[in-house]
C-alpha positions as CSV (number, residue, x, y, z in Angstrom):
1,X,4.0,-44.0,-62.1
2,X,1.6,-45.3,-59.4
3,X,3.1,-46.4,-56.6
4,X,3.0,-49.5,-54.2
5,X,1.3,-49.8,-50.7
6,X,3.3,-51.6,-48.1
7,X,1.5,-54.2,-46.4
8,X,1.0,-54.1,-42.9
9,X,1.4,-57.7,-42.1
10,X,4.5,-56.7,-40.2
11,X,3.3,-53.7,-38.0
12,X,2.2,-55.7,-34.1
13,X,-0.9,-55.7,-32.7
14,X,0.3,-53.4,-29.7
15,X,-0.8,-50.7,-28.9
16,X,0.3,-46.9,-30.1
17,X,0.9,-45.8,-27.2
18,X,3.4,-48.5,-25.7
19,X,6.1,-46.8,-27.3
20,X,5.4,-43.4,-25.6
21,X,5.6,-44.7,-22.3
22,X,8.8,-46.3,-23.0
23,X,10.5,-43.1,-24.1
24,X,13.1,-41.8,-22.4
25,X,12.2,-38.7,-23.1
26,X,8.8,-39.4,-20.9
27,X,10.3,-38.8,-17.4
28,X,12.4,-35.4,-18.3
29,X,8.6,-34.3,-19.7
30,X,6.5,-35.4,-16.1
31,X,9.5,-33.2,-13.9
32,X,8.8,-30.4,-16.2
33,X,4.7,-31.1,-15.5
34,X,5.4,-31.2,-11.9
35,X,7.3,-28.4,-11.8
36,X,4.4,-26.3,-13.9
37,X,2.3,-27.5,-11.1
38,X,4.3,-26.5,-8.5
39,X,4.8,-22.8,-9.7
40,X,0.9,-22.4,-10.3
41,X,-0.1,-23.7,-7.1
42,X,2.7,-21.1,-5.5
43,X,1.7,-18.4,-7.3
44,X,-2.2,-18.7,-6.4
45,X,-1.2,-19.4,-2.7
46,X,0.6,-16.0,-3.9
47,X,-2.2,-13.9,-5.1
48,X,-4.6,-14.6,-2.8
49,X,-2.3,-13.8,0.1
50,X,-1.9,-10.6,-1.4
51,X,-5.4,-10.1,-1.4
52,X,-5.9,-10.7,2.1
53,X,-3.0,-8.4,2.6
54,X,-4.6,-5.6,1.0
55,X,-8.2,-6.0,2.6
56,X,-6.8,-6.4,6.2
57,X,-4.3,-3.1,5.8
58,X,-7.2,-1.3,4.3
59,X,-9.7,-2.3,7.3
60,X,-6.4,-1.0,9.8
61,X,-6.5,2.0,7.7
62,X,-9.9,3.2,8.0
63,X,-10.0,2.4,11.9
64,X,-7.1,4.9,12.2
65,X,-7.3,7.9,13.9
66,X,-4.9,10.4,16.5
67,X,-4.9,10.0,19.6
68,X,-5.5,6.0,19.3
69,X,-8.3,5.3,21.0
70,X,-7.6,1.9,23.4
71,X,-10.7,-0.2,21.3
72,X,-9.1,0.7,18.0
73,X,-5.6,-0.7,18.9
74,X,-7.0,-3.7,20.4
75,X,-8.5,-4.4,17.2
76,X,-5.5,-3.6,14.9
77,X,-3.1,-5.2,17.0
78,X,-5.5,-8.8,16.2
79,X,-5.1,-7.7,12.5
80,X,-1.5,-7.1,12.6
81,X,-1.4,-10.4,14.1
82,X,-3.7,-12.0,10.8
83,X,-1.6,-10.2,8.3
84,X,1.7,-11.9,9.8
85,X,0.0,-15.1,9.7
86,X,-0.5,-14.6,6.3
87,X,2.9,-13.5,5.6
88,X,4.6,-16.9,7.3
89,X,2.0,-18.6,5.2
90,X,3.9,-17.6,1.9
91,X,7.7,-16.9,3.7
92,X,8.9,-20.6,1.9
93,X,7.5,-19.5,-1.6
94,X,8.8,-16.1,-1.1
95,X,12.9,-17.5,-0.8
96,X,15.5,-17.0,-3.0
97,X,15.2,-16.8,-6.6
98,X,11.4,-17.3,-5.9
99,X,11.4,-13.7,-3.9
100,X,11.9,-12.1,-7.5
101,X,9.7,-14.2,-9.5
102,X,6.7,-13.5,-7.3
103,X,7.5,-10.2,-6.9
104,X,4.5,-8.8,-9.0
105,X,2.1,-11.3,-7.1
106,X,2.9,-9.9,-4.1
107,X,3.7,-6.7,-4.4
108,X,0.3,-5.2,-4.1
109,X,-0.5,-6.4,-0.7
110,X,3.1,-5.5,0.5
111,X,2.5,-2.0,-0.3
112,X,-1.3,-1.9,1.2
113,X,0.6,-2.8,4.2
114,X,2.8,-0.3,3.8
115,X,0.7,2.7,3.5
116,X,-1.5,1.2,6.8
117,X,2.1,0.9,8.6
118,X,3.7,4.3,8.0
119,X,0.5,6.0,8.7
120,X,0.0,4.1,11.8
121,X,3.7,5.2,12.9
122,X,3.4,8.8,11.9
123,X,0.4,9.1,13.9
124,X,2.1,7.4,17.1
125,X,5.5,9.4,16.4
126,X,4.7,12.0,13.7
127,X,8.0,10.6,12.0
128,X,7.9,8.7,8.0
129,X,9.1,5.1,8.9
130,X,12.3,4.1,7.4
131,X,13.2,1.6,5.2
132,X,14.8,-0.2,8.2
133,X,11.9,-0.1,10.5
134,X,9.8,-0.4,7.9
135,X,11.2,-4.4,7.4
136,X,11.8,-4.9,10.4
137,X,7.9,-5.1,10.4
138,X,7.5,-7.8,7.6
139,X,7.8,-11.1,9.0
140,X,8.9,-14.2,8.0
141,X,12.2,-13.2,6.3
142,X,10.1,-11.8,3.3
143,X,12.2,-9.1,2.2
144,X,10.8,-5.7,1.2
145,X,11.9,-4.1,-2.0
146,X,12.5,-0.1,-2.3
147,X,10.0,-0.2,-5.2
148,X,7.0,-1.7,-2.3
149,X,8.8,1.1,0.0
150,X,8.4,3.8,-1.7
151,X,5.2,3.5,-3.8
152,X,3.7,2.6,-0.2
153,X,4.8,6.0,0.7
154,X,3.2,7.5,-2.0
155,X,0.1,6.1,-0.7
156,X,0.4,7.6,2.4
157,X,0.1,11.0,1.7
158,X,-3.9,10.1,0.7
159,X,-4.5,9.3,4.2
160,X,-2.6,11.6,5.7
161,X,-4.9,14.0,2.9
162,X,-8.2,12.3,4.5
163,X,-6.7,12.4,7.8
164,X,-6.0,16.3,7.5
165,X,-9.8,17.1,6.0
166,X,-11.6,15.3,8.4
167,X,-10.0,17.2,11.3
168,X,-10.7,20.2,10.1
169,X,-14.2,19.4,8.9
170,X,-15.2,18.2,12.6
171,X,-12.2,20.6,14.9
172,X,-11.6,23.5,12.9
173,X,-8.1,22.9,13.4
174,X,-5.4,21.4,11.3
175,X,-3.8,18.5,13.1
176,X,-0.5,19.7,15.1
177,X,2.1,17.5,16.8
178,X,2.9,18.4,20.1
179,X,5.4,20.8,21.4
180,X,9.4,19.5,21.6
181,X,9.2,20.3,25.2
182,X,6.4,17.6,25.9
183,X,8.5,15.3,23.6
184,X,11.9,13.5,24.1
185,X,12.5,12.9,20.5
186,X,12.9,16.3,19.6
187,X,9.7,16.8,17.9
188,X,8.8,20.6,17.0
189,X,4.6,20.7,16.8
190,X,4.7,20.8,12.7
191,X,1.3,20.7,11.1
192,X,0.4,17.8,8.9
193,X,0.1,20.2,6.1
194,X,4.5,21.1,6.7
195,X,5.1,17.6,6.6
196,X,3.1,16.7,3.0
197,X,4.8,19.7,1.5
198,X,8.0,18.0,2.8
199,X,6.7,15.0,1.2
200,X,5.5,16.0,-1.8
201,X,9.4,17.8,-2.3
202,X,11.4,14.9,-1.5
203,X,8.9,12.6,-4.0
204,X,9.2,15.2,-6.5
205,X,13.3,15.3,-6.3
206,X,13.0,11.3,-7.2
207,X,14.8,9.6,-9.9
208,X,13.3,6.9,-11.3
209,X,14.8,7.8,-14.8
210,X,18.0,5.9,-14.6
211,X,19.0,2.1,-15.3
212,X,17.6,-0.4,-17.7
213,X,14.6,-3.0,-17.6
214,X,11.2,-3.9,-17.2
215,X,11.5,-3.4,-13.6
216,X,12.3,-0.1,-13.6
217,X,10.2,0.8,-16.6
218,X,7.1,-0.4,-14.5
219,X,8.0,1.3,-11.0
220,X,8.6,4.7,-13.4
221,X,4.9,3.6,-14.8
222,X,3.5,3.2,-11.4
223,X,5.4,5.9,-9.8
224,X,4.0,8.6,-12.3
225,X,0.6,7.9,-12.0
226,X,1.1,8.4,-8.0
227,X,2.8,11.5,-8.3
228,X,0.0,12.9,-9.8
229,X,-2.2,11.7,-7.3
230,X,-0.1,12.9,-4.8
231,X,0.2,16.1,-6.2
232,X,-3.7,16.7,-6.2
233,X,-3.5,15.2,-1.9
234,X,-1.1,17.7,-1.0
235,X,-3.2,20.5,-3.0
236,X,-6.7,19.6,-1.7
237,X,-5.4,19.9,2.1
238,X,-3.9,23.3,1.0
239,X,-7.2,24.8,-0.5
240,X,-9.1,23.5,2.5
241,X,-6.3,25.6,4.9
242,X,-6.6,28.8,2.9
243,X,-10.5,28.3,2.8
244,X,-10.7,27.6,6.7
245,X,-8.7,31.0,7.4
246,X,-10.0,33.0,4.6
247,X,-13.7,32.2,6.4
248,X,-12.2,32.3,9.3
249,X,-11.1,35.7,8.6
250,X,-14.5,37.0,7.1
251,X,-16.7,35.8,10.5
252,X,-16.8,38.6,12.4
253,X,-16.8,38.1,16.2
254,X,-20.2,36.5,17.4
255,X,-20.9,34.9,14.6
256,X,-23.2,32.0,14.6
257,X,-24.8,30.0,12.0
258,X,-28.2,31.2,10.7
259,X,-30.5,28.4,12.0
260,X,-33.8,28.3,9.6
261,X,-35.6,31.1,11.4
262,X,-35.1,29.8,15.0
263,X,-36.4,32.0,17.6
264,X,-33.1,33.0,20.4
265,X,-31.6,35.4,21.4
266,X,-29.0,36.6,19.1
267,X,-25.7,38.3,20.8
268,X,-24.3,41.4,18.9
269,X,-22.4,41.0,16.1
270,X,-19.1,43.6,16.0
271,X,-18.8,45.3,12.8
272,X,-16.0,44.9,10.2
C-alpha cells in the first residue's frame, strides 16, 4: 500500500535555524565553546613558554664554566632574569587543578632549567641542589614536581660529563674542588669523577617501580632511557681518566710531542 505525502501548507515560512537559537540547550553549548577556547589558548601560551624555557637554560648551559668568569655571570644573571619573566607569564595558568593538567606542557622547559640550575650551583658550591633550593628558584608560585627534579638531575650528569672532558682535554687535570681548609662548608677537594660515581649509585638505587598510573608509567619511561644515558656519561669520563694516566704513565720524563720534523734542540729523554 502506497502511502500519502503530508502537505506542507502548515510548515512557516521562517527560517530553520530560528529554532536553534531559541534552544535552551544553546547557551550551556557556547560556555562549553568558550571554555575549549580558553584551554587551547592556555596551553599554547604553555608550550611556547616551555620552549623559551629550554633555549634560554640551554644558552646558560653552554656559557658555563669554573671559576665563573665576571662576563659570563653578567650575562646569565640577564637570562635568569628572562626565564622568570617567562615563568610569571604562565604563574595564573599554572594554579591549582590547572598545575596538573599542564604538567606535560611544561615539564620540558622546567627540567632544561633544571639541569642549567644544578650545574650552575655545583660549580659555585660543588654540592647537588636540593629539592628545596631547587624551588625556591622557580618563581611565580609554579610548583616543581619530583618527576621535573629528578629527571633534571639526570641531565646533569651530561654536563658535568662535558664539563669533566673538556678540562682534561685543555689542563690535563680532572677538575678538583678545593681543599676543606680553604672552605667553610666542609668541602673535602673530591674530583668530579667521585661525585658522578656517587651519582650514578644513588640514581641506580631508584624506585620508580611502585604505584599505579600513567604518571608513573611515563616518568619510569623517561627515567630508563636517562639511566642509560647516564650510565654511558659516567663511563666516558672514566675511560678518559684511565687513558690520561695510563699515557701519562707511558711518557717518559722529557717527553715532547713530535713536531713534523722541526729543527730544536731536543732535551734527553730518560729511559724506561
Amino acid at each position: 500500500m502506497a502511502g500519502t505525502k503530508r502537505p506542507f501548507e502548515h510548515l512557516s515560512d521562517a527560517p530553520l535555524t530560528s529554532g536553534i537559537s531559541s534552544s535552551p540547550f544553546m547557551p550551556m553549548f557556547e560556555t562549553f565553546r568558550d571554555e575549549l577556547d580558553q584551554h587551547h589558548d592556555r596551553r599554547e601560551r604553555i608550550i611556547k613558554a616551555s620552549r623559551d624555557l629550554t633555549a634560554l637554560s640551554k644558552k646558560i648551559v653552554r656559557l658555563l664554566q669554573a671559576p665563573l668568569p665576571a662576563s659570563v655571570t653578567k650575562e646569565n644573571d640577564s637570562r635568569l632574569s628572562a626565564i622568570g619573566d617567562l615563568f610569571t607569564s604562565v604563574a595564573n595558568d599554572l594554579h591549582d587543578i590547572n598545575a596538573w593538567r599542564y604538567q606535560r606542557q611544561i615539564s620540558g622547559g622546567v627540567q632544561e632549567y633544571m639541569e642549567a640550575v644544578s650545574f650552575h650551583f655545583y660549580l659555585e658550591t660543588q654540592r647537588l641542589i636540593t629539592y628545596e633550593e631547587a624551588q625556591a628558584k622557580i618563581p611565580g608560585g609554579i610548583g616543581l614536581t619530583e618527576d621535573d627534579y629528578v629527571l633534571g638531575l639526570f641531565d646533569l650528569v651530561g654536563e658535568l660529563m662535558r664539563f669533566a672532558i673538556t678540562a682534561m682535554a685543555t689542563n690535563g687535570t680532572l677538575p678538583r674542588g678545593v681543599t676543606s681548609s680553604d672552605r667553610d662548608d666542609g668541602a673535602d677537594g673530591r674530583d668530579i669523577l667521585t661525585d658522578l660515581r656517587a651519582l650514578r649509585v644513588q640514581f641506580e638505587g631508584l624506585d620508580i617501580s611502585s604505584g599505579a598510573g600513567s604518571g608513573v608509567s611515563q616518568l619510569k619511561r623517561e627515567a630508563e632511557k636517562k639511566m642509560e644515558v647516564m650510565r654511558t656519561c659516567v663511563e666516558k669520563v672514566e675511560r678518559a681518566v684511565y687513558g690520561m694516566i695510563v699515557r701519562g704513565q707511558e711518557r717518559p720524563k722529557g717527553w715532547v710531542p713530535d713536531l713534523g720534523g722541526e729543527e730544536r734542540a731536543r732535551e734527553p729523554v730518560e729511559s724506561y
